[in-house]
N, C-alpha and C positions, 0 to 999 in steps of 0.2 A: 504493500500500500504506500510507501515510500514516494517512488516515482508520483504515484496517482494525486498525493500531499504537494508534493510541487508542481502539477496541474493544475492543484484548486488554489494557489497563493495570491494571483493575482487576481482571484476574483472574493476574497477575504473580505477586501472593504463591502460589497454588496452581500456580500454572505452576512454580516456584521448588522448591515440595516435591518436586512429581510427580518436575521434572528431580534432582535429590538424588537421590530414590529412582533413577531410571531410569541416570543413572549408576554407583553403587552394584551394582543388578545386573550392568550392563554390566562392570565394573569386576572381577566374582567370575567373571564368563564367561571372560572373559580368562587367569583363573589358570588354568585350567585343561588347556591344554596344555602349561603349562609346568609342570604337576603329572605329568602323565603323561611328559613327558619325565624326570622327578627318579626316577618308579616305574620306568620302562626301563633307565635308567642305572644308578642306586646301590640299588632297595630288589630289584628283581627278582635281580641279581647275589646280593643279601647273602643269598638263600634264606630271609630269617627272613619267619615265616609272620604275625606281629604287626604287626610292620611295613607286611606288604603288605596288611593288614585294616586299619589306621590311616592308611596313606595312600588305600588304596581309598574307606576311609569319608568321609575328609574330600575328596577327588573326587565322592561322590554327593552330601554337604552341599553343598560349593559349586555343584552343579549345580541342587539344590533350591532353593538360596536365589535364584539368577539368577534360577530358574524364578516365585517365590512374589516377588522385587520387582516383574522386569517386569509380573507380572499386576498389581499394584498397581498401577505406575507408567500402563500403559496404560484402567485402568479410569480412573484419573484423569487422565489424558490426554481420554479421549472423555468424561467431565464437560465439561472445560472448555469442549472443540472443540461441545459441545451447548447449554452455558450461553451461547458467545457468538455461534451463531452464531441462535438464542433472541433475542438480546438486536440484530444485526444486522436482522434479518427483521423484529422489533419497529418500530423505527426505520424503516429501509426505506420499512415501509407507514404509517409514520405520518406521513414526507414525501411519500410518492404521493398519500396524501389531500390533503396541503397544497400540493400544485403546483398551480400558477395552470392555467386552461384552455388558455392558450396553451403553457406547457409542457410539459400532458401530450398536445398535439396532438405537439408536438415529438418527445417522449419515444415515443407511441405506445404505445395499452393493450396490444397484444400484449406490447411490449418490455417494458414496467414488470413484465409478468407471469411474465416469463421471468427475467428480473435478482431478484424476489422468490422463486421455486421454485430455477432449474439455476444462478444465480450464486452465489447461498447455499451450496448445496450442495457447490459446487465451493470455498467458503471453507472449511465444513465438515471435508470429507475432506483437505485439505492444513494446518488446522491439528491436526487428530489426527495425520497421517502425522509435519508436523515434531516435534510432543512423542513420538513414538516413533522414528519411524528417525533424524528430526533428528536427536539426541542418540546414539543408541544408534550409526549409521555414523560418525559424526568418530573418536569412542572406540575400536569397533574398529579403525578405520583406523588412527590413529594411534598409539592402545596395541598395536596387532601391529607394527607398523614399528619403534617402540622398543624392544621385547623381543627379534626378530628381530635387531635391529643391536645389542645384549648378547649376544646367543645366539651370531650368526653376522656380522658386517657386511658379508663381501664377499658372502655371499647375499643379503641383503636388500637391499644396492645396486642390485640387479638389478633386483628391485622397485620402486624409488624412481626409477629411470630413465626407467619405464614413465610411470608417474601425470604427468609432466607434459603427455603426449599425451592422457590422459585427460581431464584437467579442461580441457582448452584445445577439445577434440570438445566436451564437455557444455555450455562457454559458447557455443561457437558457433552450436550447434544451437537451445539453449533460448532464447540473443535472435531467432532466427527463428520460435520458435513461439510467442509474446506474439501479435505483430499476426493469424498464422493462425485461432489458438483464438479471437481478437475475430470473424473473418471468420464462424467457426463458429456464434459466439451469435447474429453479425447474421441468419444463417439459421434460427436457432432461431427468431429473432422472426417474418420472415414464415412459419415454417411455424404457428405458434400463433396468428396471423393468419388463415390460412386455415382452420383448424382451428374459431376462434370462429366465424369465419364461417357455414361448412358446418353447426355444429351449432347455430346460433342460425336458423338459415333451411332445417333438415332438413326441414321441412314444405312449405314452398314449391317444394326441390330434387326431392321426390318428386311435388308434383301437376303440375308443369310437366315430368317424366321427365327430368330434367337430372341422374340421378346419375352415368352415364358422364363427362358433361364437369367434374362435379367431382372425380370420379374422376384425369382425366387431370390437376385444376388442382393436385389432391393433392400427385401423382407428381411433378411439374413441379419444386416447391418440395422435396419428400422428396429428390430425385436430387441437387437440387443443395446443400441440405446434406450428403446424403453424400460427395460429389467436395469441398467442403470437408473435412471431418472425415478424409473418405482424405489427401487432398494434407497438412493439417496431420499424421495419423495414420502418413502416410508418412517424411515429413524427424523428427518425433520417434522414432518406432521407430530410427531409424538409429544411435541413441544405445547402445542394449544392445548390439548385435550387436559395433559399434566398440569398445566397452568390454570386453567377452566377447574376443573376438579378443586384444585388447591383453595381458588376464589371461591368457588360456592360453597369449599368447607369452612371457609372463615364466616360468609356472608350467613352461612346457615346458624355459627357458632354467637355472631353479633347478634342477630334475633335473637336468639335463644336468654342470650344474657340483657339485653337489653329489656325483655316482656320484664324477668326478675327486677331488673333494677325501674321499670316504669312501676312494679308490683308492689316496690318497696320505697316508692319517693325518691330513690336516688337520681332516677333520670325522669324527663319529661316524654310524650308523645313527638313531642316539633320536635326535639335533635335528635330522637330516632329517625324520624322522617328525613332531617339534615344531612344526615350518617348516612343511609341509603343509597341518598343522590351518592354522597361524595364515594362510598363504595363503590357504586356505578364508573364513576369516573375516574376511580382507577383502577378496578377490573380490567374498563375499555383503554387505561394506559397500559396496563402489563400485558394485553393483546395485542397492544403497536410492537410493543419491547422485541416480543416476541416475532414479530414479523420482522422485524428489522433486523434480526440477531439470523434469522432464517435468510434474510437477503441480506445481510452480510455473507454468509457462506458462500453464494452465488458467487457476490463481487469480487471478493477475497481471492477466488477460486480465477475468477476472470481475470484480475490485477496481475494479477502473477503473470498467468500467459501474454498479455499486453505487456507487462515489464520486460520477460522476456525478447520481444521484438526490438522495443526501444531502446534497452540498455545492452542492447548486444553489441559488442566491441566494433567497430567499423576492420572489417578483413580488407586485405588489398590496398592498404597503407605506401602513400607514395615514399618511395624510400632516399636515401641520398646515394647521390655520386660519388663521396666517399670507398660508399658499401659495393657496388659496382658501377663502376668507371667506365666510362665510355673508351670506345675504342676507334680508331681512324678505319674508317672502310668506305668505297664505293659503293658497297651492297646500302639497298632500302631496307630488305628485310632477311634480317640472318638468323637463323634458329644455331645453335651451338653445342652440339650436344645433350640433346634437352630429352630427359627423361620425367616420366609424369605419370601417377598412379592417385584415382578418384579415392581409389581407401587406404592407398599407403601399404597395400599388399601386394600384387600383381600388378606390374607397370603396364598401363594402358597405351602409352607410348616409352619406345626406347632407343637413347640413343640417335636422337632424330638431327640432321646435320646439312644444311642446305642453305643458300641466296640468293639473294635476287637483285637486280639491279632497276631503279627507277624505269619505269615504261616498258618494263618487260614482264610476261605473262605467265603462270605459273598451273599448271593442271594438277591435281589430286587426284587418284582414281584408286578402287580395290575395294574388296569383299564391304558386307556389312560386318559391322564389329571388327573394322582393321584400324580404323583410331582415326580415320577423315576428319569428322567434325569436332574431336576433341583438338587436333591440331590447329584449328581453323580456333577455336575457343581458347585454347594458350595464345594465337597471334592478338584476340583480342582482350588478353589480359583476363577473362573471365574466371579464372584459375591461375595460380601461378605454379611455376615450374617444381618439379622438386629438384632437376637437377638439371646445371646447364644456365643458358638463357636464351635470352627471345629478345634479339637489340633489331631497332628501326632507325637508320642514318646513324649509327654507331651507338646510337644510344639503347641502355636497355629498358626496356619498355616500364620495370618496376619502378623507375626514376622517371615517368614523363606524368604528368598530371592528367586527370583523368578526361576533363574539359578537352583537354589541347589531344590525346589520344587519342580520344574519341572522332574528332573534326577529321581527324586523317581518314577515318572510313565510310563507306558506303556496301550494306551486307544485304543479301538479299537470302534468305532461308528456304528450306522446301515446307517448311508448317509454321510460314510469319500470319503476323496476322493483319487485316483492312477492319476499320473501322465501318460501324454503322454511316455514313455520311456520305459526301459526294467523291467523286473521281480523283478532281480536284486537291480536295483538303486529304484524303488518301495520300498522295504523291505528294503532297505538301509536307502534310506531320507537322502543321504549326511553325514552321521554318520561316515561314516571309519570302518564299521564292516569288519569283514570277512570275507571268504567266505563259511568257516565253522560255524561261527557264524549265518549266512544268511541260510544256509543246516537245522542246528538244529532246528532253528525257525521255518521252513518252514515243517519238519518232524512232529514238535510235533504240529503242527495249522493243521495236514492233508492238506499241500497244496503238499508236495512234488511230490505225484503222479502225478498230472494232470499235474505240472512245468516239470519233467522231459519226461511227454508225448510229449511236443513241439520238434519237429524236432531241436531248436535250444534252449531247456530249459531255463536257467536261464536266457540268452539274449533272452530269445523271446519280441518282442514288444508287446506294450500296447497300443491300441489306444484310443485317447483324452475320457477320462470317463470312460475307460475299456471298452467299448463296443461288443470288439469280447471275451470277454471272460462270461461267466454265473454271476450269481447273488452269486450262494455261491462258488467261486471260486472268486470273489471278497473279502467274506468277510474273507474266510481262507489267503488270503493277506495279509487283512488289521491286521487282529489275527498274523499271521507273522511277520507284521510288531511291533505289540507291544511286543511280545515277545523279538526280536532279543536283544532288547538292555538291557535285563537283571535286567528289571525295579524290586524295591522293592514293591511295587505297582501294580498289573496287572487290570484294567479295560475295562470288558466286557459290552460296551452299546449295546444291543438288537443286537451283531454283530454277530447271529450265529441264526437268523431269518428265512434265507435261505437255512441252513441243515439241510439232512432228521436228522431221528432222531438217527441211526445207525452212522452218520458222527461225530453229534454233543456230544454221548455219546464216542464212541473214544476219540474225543476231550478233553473231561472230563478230562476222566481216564489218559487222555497223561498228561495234565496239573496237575494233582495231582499225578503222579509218579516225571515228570520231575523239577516242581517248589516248591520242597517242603519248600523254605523259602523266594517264594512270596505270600505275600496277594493276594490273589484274590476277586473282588468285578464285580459282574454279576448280569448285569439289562435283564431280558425277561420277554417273556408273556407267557414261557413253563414253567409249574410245570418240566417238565421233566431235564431243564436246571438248577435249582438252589437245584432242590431235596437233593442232595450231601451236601449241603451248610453247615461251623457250624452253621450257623445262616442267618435264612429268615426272610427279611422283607419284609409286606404287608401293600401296603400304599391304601389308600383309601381318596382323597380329600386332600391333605398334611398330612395326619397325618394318625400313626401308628397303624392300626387296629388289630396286632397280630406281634408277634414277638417268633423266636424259633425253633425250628429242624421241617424238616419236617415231625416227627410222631408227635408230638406235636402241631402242629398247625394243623394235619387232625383231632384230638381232640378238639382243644380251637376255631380253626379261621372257621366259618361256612364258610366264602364267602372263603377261601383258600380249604377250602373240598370240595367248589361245581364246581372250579376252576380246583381241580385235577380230580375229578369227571369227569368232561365233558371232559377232554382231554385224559384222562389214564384209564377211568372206576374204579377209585380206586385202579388199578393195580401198583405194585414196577417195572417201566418202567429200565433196563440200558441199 
């Protein structure tokens, strides 16, 4: 709850008024049975009919006024409980963006997505409840215990006997349901898990007739969040009923002694009737306690995981020059013997060792699971090396700031993703291009045909995934999109999968007239795509099984020969 305490500081001053106010009212509620007891006793006896219109009146005031602070006090209550949890969600997602790759593997997109929607919210509804009942239950509690023990003390003892079974149930219970309501969220995660899933692959689960078995995968994950939520939902319910009990034992034991002492002159009718109320009203405070100690579990449970994101150490720290030194080279981009392993057991790359010179073109090619996109995810710092490095203009990449990194590229992926929006702002990405800037991009990625086929081109809409539009009209897009911004760097990951082979050789030849002083670096599984290349590499298992022009490797690289073989017959494909 740490973190969450330096959320609410700057909103302390309003927090400060609301409670004033919320006291205040709470404060006018309180007089008020023991206004009625004063009308029972002395004004109702004295028959005077002024009297009972001027005590009555100031009974309705005080009931108005209670009524007209707490609405205040609660309207600025849920400002607050809005403004910070606004200002949490903010944050939140602006370290989800800044976690390292390997973090948010950690982390997992389900969970980050669930800790930004249901953990928030759960911060939400328990800092509104504490600026209302927080404040309002202690006051009645305590201001009826006090006035009670003025009024009456050996009734009210009775009372006070009670509450220490009370709050000793409500701690016991609510340290048990912290770790539960975690257990609960963990469930929320893979149920949103499966959830993206199903709806990110709804098309495939229906032409393969697989929706019974996602059906049952649903269920699986739904049932067993619930037996969470029951088991937590079980041991906290047992909080009211204990506390309910306890109250109606004392309320039933205050009767009891009270007839006696109305039996025996010690007490009167009217502060019995007094007692009552004020028992009522704090019954109904130790049912907020009680709610609140129950939504604190939640939040508690919640804060954590949120803490989690926010206070998680920034991975990928620019380092100094010092530590690695740049080195003099004509190469753009040199990998250095750079070995690299996602768990630190079996290197997923090894030994990887290659350059490139400005304006010249670079192929990737080889099996699935031979380490392509992982190497392509070292170049862009996504990960850092474990062994080795990854220098750009002599520099090594761990030393270049992430802003200025970053600007050197333009990537285009085989599963990016288009916004719900127009063609346009797509290829844009909020950048401030042009809209000739946006035309040439769009020209030289062969997307411009089919954009200026839409009745309404460049503004034509995009619906949520691109959906009304094809597969490689998708990725001449996303190719668009890396283009537009004039990157020194161009990266093609497997994004030209979905064009025939005539679109994708246009393509080519567009790219090596038009960029003649970007790198280019292209990962596929067509010889036909990287054939061009000054330099292919063939990765097999992490590491480099041939390296070289492509006549030179239909030479030296058996598995690159049998590769172009089976897709081109041995033929010079353009």
């Amino acid at each position: 709850m740490k973190t969450m305490l330096r959320y609410l500081k700057p909103f302390y001053g309003k927090m400060s008024v609301g409670l004033m106010i919320k006291i205040a009212g709470t404060l006018v509620e309180l007089l008020l049975p023991y206004i009625l007891s004063h009308i029972l006793k002395t004004v109702v006896v004295s028959q005077d009919v002024t009297e009972i219109i001027k005590w009555g009146s100031l009974m309705i005031l005080c009931a108005a006024a209670a009524c007209v602070l707490n609405i205040i006090a609660n309207r600025m209550a849920a400002k607050v409980s809005r403004n910070f949890s606004e200002k949490v969600r903010h944050d939140l997602f602006s370290h989800t963006l800044r976690l390292s790759a390997a973090q948010t593997d950690k982390f997992t997109i389900p969970s980050l997505e669930s800790r930004i929607t249901t953990d928030t919210y759960n911060l939400h509804s328990f800092i509104g409840m504490m600026q209302r009942m927080g404040v309002r239950a202690p006051i009645l509690l305590i201001g009826g215990l006090a006035i009670t023990l003025l009024m009456d003390a050996y009734l009210a003892l009775v009372m006070i006997a009670v509450l220490p079974f009370i709050f000793v149930t409500v701690y016991f219970i609510s340290k048990k349901g912290i770790p539960l309501y975690a257990r609960v969220q963990n469930s929320v995660d893979r149920m949103i898990r499966v959830v993206r899933e199903d709806t990110q692959g709804i098309r495939v689960i229906k032409a393969l007739s697989k929706t019974e078995y996602e059906h049952r995968r649903y269920d699986e994950v739904n049932r067993e969040l619930s037996r969470d939520e029951r088991h937590a939902g079980t041991i906290m319910s047992a909080a009211n009923p204990v506390m309910t009990l306890l109250m109606n034992a004392a309320i039933t034991a205050v009767v009891a002694l009270s007839a006696s002492r109305v039996a025996n002159h010690t007490s009167d009718p009217e502060t019995v009737i007094a007692f009552m109320q004020y028992f009522t009203l704090i019954s109904m405070a130790m049912m907020s306690v009680s709610r609140i100690f129950v939504m604190y579990t939640k939040s508690a449970a919640s804060a954590k995981r949120i803490a989690e994101v926010i206070d998680a150490p920034e991975e990928l720290n620019v380092c100094s020059e010092i530590d690695f030194p740049p080195v003099k080279s004509d190469a753009l981009i040199e990998f250095d013997h750079v070995t690299f392993s996602y768990r630190g057991k079996h290197p997923n790359l090894e030994n990887i060792s290659f350059s490139l010179k400005k304006g010249e073109s670079l192929g990737i090619i080889g099996a699935t699971g031979s380490g392509k996109t992982t190497l392509i995810r070292l170049l862009l710092r996504f990960y850092d090396v474990g062994e080795g490095s990854v220098r750009i203009n002599g520099r090594d990449i761990r030393t270049i700031p992430k802003d200025e990194l970053y600007a050197m590229f333009g990537i285009a992926l085989q599963h990016d993703f288009l916004y719900a929006d127009t063609v346009l702002e797509n290829i844009n990405l909020g950048r401030g291009l042009s809209p000739a800037q946006i035309a040439k991009a769009a020209k030289i990625a062969q997307a411009e045909d089919f954009i200026l086929a839409f009745p309404d081109g460049y503004t034509h809409m995009l619906s949520q995934k691109a959906t009304n539009i094809s597969g490689g009209q998708k990725q001449r897009l996303l190719i668009s999109r890396a283009i537009a911004g004039n990157p020194q760097i161009l990266v093609l990951d497997d994004s030209s999968s979905a064009l025939d082979y005539k679109t994708d050789a246009n393509l080519r030849r567009a790219l090596k007239e038009n960029l003649t002083d970007t790198t280019v670096v292209t990962v596929a599984q067509r010889v036909s795509s990287v054939k061009d290349s000054d330099l292919i590499l063939v990765l097999d298992d992490g590491k480099i099984i041939g390296a070289g022009k492509h006549e030179e490797l239909l030479e030296s690289c058996l598995p690159y020969r049998e590769i172009s073989e089976s897709q081109m017959g041995g033929a010079i494909v353009e």
